[in-house]
N, CA, C and O atoms as a Tinker XYZ file with bonds, in Angstrom:
   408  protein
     1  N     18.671000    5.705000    1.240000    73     2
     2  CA    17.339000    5.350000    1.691000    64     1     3
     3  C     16.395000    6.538000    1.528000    63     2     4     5
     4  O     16.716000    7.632000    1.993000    81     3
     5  N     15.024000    6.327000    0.760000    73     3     6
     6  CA    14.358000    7.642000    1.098000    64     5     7
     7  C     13.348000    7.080000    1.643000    63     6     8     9
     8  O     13.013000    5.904000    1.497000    81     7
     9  N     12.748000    8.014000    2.384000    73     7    10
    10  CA    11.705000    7.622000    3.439000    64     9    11
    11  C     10.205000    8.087000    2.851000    63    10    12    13
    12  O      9.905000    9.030000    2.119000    81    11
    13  N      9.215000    6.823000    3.600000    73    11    14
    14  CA     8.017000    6.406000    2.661000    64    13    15
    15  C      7.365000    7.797000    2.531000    63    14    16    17
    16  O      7.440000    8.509000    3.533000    81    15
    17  N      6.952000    8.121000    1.820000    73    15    18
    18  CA     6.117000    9.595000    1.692000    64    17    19
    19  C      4.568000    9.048000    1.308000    63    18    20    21
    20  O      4.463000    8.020000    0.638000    81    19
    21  N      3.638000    9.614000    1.660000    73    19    22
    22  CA     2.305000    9.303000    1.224000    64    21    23
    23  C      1.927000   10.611000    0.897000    63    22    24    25
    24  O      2.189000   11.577000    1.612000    81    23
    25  N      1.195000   10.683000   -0.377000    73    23    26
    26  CA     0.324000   12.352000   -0.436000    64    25    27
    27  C     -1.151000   12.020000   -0.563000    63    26    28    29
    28  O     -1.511000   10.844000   -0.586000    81    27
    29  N     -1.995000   13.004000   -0.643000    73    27    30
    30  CA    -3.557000   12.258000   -1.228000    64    29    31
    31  C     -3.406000   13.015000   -2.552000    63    30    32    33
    32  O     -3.478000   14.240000   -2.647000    81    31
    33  N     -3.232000   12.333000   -3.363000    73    31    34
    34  CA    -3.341000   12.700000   -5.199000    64    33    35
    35  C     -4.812000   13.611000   -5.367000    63    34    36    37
    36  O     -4.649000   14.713000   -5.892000    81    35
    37  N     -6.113000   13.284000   -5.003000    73    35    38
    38  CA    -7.077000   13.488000   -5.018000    64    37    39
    39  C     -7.913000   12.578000   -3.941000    63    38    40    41
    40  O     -7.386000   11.882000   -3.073000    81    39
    41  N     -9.230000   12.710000   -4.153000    73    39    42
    42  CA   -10.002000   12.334000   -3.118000    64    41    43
    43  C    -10.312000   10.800000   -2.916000    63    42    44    45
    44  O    -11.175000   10.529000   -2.081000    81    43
    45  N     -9.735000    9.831000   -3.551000    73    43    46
    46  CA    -9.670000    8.780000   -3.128000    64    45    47
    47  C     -8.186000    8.262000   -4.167000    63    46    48    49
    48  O     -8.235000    7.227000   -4.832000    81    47
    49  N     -7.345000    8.874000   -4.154000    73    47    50
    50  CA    -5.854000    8.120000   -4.870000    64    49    51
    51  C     -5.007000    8.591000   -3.855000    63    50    52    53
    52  O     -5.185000    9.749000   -3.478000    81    51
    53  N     -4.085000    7.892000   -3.321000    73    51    54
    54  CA    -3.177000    8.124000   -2.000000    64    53    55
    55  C     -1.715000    7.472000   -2.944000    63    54    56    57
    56  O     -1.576000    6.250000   -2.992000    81    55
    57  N     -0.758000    8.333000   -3.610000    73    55    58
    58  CA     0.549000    8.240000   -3.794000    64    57    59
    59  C      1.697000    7.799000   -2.798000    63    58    60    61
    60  O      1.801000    8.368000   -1.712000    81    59
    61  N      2.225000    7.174000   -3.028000    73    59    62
    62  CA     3.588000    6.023000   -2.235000    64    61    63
    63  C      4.064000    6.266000   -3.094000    63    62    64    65
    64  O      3.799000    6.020000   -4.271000    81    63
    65  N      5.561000    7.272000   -2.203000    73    63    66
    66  CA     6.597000    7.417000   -3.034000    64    65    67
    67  C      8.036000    7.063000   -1.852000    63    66    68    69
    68  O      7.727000    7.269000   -0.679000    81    67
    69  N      9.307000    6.638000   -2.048000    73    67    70
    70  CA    10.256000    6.373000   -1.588000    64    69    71
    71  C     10.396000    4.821000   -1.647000    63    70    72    73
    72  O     10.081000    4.167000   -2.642000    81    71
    73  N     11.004000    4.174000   -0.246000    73    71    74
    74  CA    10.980000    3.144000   -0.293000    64    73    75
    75  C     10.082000    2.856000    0.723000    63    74    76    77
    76  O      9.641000    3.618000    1.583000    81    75
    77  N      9.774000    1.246000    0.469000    73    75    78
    78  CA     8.715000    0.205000    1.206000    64    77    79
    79  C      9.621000   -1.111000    1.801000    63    78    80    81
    80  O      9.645000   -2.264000    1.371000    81    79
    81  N     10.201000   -0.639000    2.707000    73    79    82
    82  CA    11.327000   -1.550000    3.047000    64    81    83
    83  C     11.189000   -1.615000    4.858000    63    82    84    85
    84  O     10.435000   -0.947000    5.565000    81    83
    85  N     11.892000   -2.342000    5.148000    73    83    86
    86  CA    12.287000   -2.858000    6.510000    64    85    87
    87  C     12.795000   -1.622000    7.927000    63    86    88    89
    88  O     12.651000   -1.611000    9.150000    81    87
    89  N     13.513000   -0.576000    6.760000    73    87    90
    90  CA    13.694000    0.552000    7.651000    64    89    91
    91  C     12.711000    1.802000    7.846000    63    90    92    93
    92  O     12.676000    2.695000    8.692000    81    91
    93  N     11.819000    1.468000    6.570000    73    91    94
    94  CA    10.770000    2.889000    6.877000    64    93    95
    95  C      9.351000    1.997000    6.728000    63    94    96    97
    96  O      8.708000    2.458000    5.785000    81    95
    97  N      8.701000    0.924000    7.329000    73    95    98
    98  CA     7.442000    0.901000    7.314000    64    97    99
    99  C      7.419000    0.912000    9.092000    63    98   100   101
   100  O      6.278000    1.203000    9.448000    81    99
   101  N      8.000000    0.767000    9.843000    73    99   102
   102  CA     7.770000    1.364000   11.133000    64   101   103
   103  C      7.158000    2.631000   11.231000    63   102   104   105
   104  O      6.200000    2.889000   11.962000    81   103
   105  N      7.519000    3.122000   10.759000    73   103   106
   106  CA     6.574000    4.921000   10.604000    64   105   107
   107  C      5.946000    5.259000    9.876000    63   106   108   109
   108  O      5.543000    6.406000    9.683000    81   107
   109  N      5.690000    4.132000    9.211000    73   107   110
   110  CA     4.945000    4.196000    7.739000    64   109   111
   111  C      3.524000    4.559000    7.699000    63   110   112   113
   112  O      2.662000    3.690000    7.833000    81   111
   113  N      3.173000    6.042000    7.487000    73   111   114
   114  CA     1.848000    5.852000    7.737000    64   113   115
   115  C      1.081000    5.420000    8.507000    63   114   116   117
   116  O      0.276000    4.512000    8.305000    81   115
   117  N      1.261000    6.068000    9.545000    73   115   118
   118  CA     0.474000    5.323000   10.939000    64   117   119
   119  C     -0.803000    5.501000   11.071000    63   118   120   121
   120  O     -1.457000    4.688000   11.725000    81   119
   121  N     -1.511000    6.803000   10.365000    73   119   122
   122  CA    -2.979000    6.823000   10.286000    64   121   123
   123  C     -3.615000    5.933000    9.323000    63   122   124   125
   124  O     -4.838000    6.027000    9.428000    81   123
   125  N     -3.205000    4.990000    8.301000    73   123   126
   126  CA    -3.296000    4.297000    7.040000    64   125   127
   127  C     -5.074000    3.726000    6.952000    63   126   128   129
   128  O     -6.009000    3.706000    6.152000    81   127
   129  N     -4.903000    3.515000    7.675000    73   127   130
   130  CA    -5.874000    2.611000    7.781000    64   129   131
   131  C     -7.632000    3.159000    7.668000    63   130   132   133
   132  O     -8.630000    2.739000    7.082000    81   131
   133  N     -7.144000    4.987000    9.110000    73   131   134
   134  CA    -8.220000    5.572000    9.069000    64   133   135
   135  C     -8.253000    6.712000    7.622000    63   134   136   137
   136  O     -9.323000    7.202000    7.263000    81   135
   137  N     -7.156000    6.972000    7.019000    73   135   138
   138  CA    -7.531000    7.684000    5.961000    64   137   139
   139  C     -7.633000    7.170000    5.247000    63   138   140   141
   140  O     -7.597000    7.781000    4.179000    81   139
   141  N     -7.795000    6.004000    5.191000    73   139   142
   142  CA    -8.193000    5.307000    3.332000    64   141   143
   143  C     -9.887000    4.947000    3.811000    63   142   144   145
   144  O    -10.672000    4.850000    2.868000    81   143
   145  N    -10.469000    4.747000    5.256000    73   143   146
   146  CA   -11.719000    4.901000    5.488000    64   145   147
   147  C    -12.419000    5.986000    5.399000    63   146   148   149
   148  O    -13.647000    6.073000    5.387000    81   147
   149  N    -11.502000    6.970000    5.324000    73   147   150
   150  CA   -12.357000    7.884000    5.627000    64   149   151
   151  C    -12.463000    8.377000    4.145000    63   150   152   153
   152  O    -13.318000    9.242000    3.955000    81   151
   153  N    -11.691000    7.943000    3.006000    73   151   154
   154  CA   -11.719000    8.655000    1.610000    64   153   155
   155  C    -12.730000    7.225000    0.699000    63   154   156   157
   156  O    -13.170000    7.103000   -0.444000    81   155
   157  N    -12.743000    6.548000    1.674000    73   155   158
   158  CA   -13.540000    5.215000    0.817000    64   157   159
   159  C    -15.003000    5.699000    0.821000    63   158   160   161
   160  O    -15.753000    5.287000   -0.064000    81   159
   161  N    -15.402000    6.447000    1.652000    73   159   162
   162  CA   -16.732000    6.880000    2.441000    64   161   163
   163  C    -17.097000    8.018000    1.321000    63   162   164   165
   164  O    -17.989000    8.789000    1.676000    81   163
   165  N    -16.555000    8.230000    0.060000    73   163   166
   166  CA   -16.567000    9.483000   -0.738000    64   165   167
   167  C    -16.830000    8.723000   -2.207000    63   166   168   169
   168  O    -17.595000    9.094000   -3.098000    81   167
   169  N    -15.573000    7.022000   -2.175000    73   167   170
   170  CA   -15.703000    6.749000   -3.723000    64   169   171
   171  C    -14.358000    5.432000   -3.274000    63   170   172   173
   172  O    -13.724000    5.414000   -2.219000    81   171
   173  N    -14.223000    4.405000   -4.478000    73   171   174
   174  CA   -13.286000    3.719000   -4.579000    64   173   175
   175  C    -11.870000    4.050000   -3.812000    63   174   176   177
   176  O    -11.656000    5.262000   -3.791000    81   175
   177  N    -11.187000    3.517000   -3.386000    73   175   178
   178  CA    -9.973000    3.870000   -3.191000    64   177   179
   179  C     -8.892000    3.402000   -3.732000    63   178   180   181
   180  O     -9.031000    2.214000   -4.024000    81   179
   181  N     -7.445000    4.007000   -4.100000    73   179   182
   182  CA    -6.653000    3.338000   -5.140000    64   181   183
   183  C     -5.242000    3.999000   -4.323000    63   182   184   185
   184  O     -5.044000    5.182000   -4.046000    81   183
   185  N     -4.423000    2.902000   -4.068000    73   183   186
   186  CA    -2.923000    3.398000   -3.461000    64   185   187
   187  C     -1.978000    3.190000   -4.668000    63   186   188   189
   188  O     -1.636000    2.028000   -4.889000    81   187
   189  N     -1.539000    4.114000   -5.431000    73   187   190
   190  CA    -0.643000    4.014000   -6.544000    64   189   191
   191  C      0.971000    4.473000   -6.210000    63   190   192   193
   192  O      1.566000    5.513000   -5.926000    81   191
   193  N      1.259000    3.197000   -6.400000    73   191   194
   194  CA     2.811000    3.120000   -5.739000    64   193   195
   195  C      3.788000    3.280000   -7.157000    63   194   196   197
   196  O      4.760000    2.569000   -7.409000    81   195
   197  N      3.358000    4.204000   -7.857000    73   195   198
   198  CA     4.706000    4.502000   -9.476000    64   197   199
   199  C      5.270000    4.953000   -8.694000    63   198   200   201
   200  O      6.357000    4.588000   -9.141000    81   199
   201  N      5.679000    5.793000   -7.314000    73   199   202
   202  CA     6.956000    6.571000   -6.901000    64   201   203
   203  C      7.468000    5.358000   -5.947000    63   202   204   205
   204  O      7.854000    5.875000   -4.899000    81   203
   205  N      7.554000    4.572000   -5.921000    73   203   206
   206  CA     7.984000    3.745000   -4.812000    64   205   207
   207  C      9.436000    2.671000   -5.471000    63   206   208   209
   208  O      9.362000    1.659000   -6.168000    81   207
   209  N     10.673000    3.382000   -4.921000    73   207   210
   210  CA    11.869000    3.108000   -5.449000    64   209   211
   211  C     12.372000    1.785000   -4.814000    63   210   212   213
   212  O     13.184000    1.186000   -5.519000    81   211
   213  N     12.101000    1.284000   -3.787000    73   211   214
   214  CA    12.849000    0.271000   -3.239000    64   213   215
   215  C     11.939000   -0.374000   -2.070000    63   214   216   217
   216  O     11.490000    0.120000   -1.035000    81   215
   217  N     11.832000   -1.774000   -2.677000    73   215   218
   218  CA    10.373000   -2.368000   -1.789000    64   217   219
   219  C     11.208000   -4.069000   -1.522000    63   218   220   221
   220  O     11.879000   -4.709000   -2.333000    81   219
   221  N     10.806000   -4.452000    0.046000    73   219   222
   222  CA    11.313000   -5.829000    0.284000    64   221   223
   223  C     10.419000   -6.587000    0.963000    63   222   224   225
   224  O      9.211000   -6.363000    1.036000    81   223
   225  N     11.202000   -7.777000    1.623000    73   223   226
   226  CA     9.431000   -8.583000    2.437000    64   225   227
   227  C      8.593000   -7.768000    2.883000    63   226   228   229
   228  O      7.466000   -7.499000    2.469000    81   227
   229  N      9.349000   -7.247000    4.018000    73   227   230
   230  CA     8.885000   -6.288000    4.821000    64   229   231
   231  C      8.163000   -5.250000    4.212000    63   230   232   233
   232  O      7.407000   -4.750000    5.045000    81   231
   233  N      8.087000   -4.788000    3.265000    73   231   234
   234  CA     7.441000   -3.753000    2.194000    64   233   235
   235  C      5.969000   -4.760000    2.456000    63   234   236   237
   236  O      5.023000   -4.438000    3.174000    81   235
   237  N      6.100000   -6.040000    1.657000    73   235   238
   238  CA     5.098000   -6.685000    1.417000    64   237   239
   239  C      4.126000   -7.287000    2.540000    63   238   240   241
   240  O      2.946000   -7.638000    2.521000    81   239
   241  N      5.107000   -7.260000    3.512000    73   239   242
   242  CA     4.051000   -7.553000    4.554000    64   241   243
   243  C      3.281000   -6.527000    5.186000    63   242   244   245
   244  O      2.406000   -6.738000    6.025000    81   243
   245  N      3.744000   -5.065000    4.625000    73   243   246
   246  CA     3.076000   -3.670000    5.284000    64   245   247
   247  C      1.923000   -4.173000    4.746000    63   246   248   249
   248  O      1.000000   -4.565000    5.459000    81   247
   249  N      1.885000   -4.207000    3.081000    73   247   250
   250  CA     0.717000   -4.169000    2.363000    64   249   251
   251  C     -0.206000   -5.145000    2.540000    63   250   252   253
   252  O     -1.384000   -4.789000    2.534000    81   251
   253  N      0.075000   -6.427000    2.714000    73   251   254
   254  CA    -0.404000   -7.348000    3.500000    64   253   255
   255  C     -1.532000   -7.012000    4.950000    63   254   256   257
   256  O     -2.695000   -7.344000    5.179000    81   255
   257  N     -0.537000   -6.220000    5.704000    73   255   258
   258  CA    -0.840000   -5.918000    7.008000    64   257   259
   259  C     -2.296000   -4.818000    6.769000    63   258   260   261
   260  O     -3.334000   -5.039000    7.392000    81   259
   261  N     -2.197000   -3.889000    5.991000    73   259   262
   262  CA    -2.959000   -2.511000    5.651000    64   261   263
   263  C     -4.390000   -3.237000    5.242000    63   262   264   265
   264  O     -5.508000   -3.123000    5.745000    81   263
   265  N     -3.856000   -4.115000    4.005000    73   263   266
   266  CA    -4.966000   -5.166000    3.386000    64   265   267
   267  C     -6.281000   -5.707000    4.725000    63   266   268   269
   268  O     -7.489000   -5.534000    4.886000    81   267
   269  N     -5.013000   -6.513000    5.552000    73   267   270
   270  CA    -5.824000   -7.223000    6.644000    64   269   271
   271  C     -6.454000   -6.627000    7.293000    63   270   272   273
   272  O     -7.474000   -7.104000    7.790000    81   271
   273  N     -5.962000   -5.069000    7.563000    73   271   274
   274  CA    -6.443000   -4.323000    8.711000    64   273   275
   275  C     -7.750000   -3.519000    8.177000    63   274   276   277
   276  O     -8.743000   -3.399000    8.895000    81   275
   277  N     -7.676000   -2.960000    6.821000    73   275   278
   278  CA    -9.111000   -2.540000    5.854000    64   277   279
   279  C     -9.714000   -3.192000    5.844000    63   278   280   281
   280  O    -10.768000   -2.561000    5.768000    81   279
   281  N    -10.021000   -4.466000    5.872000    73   279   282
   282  CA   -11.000000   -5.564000    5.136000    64   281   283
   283  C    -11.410000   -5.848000    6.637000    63   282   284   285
   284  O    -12.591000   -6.165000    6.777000    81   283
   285  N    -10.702000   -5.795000    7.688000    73   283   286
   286  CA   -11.522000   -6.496000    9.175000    64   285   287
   287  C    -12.423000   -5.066000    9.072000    63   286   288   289
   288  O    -13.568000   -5.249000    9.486000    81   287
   289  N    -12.245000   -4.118000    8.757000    73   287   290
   290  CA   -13.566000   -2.666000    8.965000    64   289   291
   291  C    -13.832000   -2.085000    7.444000    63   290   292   293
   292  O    -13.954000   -0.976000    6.922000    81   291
   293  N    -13.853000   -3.600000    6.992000    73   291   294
   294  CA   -14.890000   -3.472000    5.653000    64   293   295
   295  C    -14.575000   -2.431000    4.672000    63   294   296   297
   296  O    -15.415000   -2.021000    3.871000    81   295
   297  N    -13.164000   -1.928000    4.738000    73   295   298
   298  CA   -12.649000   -1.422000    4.001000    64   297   299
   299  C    -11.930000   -1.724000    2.724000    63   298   300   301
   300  O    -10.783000   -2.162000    2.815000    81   299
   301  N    -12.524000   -1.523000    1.415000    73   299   302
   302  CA   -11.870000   -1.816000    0.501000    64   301   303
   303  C    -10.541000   -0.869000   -0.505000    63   302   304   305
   304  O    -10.835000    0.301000   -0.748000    81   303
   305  N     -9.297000   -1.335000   -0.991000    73   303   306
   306  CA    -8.699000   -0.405000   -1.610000    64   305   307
   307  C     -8.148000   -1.292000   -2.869000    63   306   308   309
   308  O     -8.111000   -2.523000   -2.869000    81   307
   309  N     -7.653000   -0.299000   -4.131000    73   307   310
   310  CA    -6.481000   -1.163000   -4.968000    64   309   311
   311  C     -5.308000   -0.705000   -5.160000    63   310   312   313
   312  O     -5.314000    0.525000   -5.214000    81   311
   313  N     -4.287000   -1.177000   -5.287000    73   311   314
   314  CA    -2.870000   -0.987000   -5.943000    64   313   315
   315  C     -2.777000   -0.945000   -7.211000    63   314   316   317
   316  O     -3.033000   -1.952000   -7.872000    81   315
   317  N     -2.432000    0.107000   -7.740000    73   315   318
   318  CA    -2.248000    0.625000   -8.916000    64   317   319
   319  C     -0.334000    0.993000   -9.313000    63   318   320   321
   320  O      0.220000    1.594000   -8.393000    81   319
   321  N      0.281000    0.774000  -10.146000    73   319   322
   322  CA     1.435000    1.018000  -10.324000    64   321   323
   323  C      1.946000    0.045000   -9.345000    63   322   324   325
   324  O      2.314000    0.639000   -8.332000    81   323
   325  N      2.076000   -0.993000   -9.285000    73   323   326
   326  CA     2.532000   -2.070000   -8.326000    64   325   327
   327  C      4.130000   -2.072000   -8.557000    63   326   328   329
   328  O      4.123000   -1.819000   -9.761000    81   327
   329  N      5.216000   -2.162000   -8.286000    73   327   330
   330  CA     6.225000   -2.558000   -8.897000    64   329   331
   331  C      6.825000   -3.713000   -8.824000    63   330   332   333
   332  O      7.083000   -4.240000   -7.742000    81   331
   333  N      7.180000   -4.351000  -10.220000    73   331   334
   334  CA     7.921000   -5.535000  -10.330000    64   333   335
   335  C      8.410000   -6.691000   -9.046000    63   334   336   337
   336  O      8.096000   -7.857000   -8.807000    81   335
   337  N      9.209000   -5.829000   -8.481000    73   335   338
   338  CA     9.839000   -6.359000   -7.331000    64   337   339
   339  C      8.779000   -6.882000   -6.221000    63   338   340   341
   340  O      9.108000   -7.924000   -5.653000    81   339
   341  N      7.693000   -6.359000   -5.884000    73   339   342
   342  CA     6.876000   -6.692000   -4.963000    64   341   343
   343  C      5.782000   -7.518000   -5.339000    63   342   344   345
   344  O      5.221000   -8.188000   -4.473000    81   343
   345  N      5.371000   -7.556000   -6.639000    73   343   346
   346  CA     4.897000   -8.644000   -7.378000    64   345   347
   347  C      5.652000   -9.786000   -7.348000    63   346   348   349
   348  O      4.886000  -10.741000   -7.478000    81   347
   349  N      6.642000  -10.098000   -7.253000    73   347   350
   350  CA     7.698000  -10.813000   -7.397000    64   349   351
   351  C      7.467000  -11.351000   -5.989000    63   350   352   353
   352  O      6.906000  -12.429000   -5.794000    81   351
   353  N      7.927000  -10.546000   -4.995000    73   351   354
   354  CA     8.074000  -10.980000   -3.333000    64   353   355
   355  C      6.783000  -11.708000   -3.683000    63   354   356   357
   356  O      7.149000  -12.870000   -3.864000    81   355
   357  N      5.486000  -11.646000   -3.871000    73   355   358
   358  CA     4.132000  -11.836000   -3.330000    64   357   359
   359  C      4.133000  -12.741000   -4.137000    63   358   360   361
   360  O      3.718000  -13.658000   -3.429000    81   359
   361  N      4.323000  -13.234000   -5.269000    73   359   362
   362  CA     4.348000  -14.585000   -6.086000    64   361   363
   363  C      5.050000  -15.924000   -5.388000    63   362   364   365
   364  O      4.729000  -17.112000   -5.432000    81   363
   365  N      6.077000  -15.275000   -4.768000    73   363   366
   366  CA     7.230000  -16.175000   -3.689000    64   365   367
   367  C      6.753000  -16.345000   -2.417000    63   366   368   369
   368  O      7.214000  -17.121000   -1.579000    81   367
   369  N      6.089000  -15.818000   -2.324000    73   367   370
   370  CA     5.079000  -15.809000   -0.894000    64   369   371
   371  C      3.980000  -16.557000   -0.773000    63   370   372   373
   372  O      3.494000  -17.171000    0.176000    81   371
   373  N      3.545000  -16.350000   -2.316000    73   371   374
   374  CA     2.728000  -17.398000   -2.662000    64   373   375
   375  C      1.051000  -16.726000   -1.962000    63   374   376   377
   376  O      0.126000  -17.457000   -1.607000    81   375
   377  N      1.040000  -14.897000   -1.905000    73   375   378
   378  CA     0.155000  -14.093000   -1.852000    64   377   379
   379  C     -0.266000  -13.370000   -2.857000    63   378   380   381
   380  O     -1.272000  -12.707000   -2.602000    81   379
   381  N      0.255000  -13.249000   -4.148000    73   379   382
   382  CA    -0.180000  -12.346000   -4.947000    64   381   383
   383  C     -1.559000  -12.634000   -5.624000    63   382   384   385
   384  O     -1.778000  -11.730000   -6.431000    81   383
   385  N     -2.371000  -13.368000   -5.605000    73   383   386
   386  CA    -4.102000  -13.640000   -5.574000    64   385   387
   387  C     -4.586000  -12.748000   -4.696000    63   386   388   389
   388  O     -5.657000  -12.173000   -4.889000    81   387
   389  N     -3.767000  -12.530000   -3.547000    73   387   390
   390  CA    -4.423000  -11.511000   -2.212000    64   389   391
   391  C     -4.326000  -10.514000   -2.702000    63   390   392   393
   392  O     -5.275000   -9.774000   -2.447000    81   391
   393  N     -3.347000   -9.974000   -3.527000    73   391   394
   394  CA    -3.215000   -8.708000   -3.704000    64   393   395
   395  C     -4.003000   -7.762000   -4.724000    63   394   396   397
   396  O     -4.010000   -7.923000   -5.944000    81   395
   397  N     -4.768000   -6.596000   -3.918000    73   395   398
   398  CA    -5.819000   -5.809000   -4.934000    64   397   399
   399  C     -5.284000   -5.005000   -6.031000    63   398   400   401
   400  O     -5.437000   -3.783000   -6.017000    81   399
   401  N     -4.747000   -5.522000   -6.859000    73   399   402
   402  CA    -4.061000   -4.459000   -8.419000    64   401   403
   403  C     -5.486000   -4.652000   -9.302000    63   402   404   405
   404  O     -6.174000   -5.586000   -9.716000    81   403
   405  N     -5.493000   -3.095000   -9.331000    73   403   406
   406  CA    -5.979000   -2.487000  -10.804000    64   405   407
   407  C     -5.206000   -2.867000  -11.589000    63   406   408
   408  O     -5.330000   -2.560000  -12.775000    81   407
């Protein structure tokens, strides 16, 4: 298992690297919400998940959750480097229209 890592790439790209799974979105970034507001307030924002090794519902419902929680405070972001697998969950979910990919 590696555990979710977030970096800020630059001033509005926020890197997801490890996994997006059931055992690490409990701690996942708990400020999420206020640092992607506070880097939106500068320029676009873009969460690029190429480091992100192992993603499940629960992955998808973080992103889901982050989605819901930006957009109630008018916060916009995109997913960039999406991986397969979570495209997949969100097609089966029958959410991937919701989902913001560059």
């Amino acid at each position: 298992m590696q555990v979710l890592k977030v970096s800020n790439e630059s001033a509005n790209v926020f890197l997801l690297s490890g996994d997006l799974n059931r055992i690490t979105v409990n701690s996942a970034w708990p400020n999420s919400v206020e640092e992607i507001k506070q880097a939106a307030d500068k320029q676009p924002v873009t969460l690029d998940l190429k480091k992100i090794e192992h993603v499940d519902t629960a992955g998808l419902a973080w992103v889901m959750n982050l989605l819901r929680d930006c957009s109630a405070q008018n916060v916009a972001f995109t997913l960039k480097h999406v991986p397969q697998t979570l495209i997949n969950l969100a097609k089966i979910s029958d959410v991937e229209e919701l989902l913001p990919l560059q």
